[in-house]
ChimeraX commands (.cxc) that place a marker at each C-alpha (Angstrom):
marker #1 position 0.00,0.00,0.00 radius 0.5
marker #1 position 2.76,2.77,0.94 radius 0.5
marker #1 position 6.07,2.65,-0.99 radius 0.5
marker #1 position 9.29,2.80,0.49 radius 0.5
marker #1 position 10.96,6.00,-0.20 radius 0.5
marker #1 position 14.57,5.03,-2.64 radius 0.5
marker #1 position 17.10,7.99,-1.94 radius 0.5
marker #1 position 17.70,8.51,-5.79 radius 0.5
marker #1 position 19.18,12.01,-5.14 radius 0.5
marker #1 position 22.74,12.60,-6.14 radius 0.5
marker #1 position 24.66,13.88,-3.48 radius 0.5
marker #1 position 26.16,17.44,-3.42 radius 0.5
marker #1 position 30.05,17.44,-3.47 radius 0.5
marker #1 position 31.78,18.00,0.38 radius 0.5
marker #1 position 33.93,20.12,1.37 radius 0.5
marker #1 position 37.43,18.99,3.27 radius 0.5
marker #1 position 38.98,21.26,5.95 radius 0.5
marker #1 position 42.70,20.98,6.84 radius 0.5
marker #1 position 42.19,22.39,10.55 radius 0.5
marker #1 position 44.00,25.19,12.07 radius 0.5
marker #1 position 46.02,22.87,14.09 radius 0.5
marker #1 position 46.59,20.38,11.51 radius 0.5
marker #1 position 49.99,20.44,9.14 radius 0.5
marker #1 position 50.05,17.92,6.38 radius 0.5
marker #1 position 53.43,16.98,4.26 radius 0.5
marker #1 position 52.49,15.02,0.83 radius 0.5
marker #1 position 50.30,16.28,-1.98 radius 0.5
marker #1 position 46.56,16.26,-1.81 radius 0.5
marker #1 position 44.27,15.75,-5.30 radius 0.5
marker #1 position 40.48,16.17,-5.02 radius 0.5
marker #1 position 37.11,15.94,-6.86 radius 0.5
marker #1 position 35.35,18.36,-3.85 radius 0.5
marker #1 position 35.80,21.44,-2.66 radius 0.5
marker #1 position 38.72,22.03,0.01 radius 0.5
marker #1 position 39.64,24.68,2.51 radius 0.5
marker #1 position 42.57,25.15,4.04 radius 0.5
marker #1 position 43.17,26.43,7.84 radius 0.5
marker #1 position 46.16,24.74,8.79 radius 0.5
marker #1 position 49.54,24.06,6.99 radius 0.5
marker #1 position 49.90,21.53,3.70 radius 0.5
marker #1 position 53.73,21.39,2.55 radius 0.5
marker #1 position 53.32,19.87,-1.01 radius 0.5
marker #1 position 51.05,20.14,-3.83 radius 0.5
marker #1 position 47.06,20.36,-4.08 radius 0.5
marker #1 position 44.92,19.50,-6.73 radius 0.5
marker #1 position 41.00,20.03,-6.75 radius 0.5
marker #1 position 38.56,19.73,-9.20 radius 0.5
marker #1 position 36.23,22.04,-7.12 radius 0.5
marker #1 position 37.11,25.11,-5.33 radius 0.5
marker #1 position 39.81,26.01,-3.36 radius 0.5
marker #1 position 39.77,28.12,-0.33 radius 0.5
marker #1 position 43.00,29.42,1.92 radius 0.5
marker #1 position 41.70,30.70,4.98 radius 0.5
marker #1 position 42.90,33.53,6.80 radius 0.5
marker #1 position 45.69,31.16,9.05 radius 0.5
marker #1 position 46.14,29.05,6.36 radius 0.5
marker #1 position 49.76,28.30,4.68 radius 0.5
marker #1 position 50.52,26.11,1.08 radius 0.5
marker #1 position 54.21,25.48,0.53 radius 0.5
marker #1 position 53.66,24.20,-2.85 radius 0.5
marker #1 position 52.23,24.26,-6.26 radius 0.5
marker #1 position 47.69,24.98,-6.45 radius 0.5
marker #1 position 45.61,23.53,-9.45 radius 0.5
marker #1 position 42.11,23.73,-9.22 radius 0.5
marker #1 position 38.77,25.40,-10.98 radius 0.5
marker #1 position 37.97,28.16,-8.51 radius 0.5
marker #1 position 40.47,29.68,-5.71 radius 0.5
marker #1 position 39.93,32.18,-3.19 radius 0.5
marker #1 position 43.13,33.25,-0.78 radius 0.5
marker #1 position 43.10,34.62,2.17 radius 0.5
marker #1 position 46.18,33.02,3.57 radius 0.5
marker #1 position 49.86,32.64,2.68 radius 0.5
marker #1 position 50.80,30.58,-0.62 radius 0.5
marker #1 position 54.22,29.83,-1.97 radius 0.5
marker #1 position 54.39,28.04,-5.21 radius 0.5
marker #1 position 52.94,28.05,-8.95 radius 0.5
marker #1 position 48.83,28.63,-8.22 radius 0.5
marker #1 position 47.08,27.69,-11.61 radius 0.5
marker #1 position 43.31,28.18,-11.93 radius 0.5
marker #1 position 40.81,27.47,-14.35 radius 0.5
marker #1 position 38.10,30.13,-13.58 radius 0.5
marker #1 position 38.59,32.72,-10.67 radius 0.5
marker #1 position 41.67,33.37,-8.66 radius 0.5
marker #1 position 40.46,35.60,-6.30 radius 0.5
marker #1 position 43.53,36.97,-3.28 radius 0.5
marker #1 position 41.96,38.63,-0.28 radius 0.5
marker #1 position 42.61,40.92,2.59 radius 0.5
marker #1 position 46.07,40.18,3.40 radius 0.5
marker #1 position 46.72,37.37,1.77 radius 0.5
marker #1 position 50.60,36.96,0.50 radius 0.5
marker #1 position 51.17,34.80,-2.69 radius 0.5
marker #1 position 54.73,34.20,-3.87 radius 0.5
marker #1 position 55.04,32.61,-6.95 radius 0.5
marker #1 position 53.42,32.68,-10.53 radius 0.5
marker #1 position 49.78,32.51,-11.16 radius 0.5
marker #1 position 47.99,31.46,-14.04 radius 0.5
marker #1 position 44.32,31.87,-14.07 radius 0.5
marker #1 position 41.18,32.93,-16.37 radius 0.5
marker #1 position 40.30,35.80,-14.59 radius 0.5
marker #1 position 41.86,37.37,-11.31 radius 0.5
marker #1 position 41.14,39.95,-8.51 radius 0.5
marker #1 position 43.75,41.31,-6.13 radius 0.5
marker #1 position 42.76,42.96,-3.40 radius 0.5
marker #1 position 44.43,45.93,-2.78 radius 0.5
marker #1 position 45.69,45.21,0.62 radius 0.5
marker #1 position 47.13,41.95,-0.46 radius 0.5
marker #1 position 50.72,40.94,-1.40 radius 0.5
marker #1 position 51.36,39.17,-4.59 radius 0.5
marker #1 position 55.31,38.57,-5.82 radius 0.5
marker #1 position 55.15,36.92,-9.32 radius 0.5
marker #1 position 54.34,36.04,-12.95 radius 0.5
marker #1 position 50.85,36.55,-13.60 radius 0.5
marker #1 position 49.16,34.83,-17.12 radius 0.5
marker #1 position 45.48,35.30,-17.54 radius 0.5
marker #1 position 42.36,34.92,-19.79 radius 0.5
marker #1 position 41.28,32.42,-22.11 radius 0.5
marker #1 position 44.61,31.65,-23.69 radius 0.5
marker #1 position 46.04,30.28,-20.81 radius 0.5
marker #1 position 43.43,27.93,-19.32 radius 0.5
marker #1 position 44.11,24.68,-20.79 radius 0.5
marker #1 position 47.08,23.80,-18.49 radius 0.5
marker #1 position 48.67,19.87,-18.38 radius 0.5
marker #1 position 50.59,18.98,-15.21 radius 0.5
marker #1 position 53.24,17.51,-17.55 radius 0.5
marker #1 position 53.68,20.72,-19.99 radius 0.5
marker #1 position 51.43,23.97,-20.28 radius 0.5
marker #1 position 49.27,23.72,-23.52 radius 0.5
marker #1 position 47.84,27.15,-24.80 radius 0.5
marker #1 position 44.88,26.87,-26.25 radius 0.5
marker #1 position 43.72,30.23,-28.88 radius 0.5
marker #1 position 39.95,30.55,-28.90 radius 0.5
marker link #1:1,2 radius 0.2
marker link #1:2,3 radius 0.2
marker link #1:3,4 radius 0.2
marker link #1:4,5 radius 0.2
marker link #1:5,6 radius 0.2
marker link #1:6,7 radius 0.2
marker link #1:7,8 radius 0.2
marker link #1:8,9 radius 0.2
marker link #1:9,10 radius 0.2
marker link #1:10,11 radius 0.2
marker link #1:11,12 radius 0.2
marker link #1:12,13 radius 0.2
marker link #1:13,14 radius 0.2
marker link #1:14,15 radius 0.2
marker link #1:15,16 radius 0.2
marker link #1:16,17 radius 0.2
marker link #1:17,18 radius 0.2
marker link #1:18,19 radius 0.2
marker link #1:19,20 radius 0.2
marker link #1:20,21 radius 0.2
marker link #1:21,22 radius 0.2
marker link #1:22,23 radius 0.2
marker link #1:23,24 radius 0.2
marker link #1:24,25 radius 0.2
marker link #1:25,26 radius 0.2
marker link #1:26,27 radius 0.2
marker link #1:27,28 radius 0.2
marker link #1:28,29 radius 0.2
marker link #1:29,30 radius 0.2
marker link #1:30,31 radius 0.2
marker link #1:31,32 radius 0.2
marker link #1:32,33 radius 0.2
marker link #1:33,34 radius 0.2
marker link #1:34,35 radius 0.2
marker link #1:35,36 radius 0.2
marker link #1:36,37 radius 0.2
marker link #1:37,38 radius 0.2
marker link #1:38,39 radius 0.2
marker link #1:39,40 radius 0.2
marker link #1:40,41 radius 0.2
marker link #1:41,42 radius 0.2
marker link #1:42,43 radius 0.2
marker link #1:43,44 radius 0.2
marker link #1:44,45 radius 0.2
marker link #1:45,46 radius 0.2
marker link #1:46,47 radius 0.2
marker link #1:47,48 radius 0.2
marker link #1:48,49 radius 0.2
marker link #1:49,50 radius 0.2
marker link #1:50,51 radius 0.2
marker link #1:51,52 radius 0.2
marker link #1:52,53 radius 0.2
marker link #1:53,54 radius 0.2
marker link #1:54,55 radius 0.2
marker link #1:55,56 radius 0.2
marker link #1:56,57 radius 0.2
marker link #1:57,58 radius 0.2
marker link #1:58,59 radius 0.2
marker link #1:59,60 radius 0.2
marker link #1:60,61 radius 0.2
marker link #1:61,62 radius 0.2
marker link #1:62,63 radius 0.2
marker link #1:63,64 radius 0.2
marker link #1:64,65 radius 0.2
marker link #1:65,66 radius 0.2
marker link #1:66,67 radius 0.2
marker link #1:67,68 radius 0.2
marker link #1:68,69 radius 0.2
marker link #1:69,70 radius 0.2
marker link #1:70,71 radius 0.2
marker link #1:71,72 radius 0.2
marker link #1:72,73 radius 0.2
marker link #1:73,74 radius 0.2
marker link #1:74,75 radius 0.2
marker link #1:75,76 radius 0.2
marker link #1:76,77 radius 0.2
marker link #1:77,78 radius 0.2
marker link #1:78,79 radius 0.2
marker link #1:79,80 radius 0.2
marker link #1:80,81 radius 0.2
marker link #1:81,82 radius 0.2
marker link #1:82,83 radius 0.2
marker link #1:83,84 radius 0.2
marker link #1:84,85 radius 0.2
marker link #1:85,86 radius 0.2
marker link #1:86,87 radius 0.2
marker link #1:87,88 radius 0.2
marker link #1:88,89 radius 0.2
marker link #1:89,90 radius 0.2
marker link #1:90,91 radius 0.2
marker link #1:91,92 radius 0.2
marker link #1:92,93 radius 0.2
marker link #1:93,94 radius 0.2
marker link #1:94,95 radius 0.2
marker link #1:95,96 radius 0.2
marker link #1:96,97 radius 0.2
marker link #1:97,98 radius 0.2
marker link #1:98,99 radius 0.2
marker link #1:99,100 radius 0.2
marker link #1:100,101 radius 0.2
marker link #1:101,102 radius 0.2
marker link #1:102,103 radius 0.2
marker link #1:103,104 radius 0.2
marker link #1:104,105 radius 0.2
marker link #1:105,106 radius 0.2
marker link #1:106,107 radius 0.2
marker link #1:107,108 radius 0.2
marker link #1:108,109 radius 0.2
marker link #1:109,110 radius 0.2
marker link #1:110,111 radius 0.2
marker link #1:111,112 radius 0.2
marker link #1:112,113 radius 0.2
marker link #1:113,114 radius 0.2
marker link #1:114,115 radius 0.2
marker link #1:115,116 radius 0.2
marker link #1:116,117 radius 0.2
marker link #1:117,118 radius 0.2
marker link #1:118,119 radius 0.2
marker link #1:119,120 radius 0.2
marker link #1:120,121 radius 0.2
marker link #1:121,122 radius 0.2
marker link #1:122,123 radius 0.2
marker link #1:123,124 radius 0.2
marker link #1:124,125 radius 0.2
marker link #1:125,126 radius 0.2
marker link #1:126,127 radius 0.2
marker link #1:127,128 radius 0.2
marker link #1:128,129 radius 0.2
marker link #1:129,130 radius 0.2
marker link #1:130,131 radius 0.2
view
């Protein structure tokens, strides 16, 4: 007479905090969202959105879709979409991203490529791609 309810629903991607208190040495790749409070010394890759917090620190190289920084960043930071550096954020290194905001207050010691042109990026080699 009643049906049982079938969760068919897909599920919304998570997100992954790296706690204040946490420090993590190896590389971390993704398919979700990630934010960052605490210290990772090595490489991250997301397919999702990245997020620095305020406290956090990446000693190493950032690929992802979407980034916003708010914390410190040394290393090559390559977005698809929107780089976005915050507040006080400090970013050493060079940045290659589709479109990018600086705040004004933030520090940012680089190369900077952006737009369309630059987007399709390999980890083996860096493709340009004219559209």
């Amino acid at each position: 007479m009643f049906k049982q309810k079938t969760n068919t629903e897909n599920y919304s991607t998570s997100t992954t905090i790296i706690g204040a208190s946490t420090t993590i040495i190896g590389n971390i790749e993704t398919n979700d969202d990630i934010r960052i409070d605490g210290t990772l010394i090595g490489n991250l890759v997301a397919n999702a959105k990245i997020i620095i917090g305020i406290n956090g620190k990446v000693e190493g190289n950032i690929d992802g879709n979407n980034a916003e920084i708010m914390g410190k960043v040394t290393g090559t930071i390559k977005i698809s979409e929107l780089l976005n550096i915050h507040g006080k954020a400090n970013v050493t290194g060079d940045l290659h991203a589709g479109n990018l905001q600086i705040a004004a207050t933030a520090s940012f010691n680089g190369n900077c490529k952006m737009g369309a042109n630059v987007i399709a990026l390999n980890s083996d080699n860096e493709k340009v791609v004219n559209i």
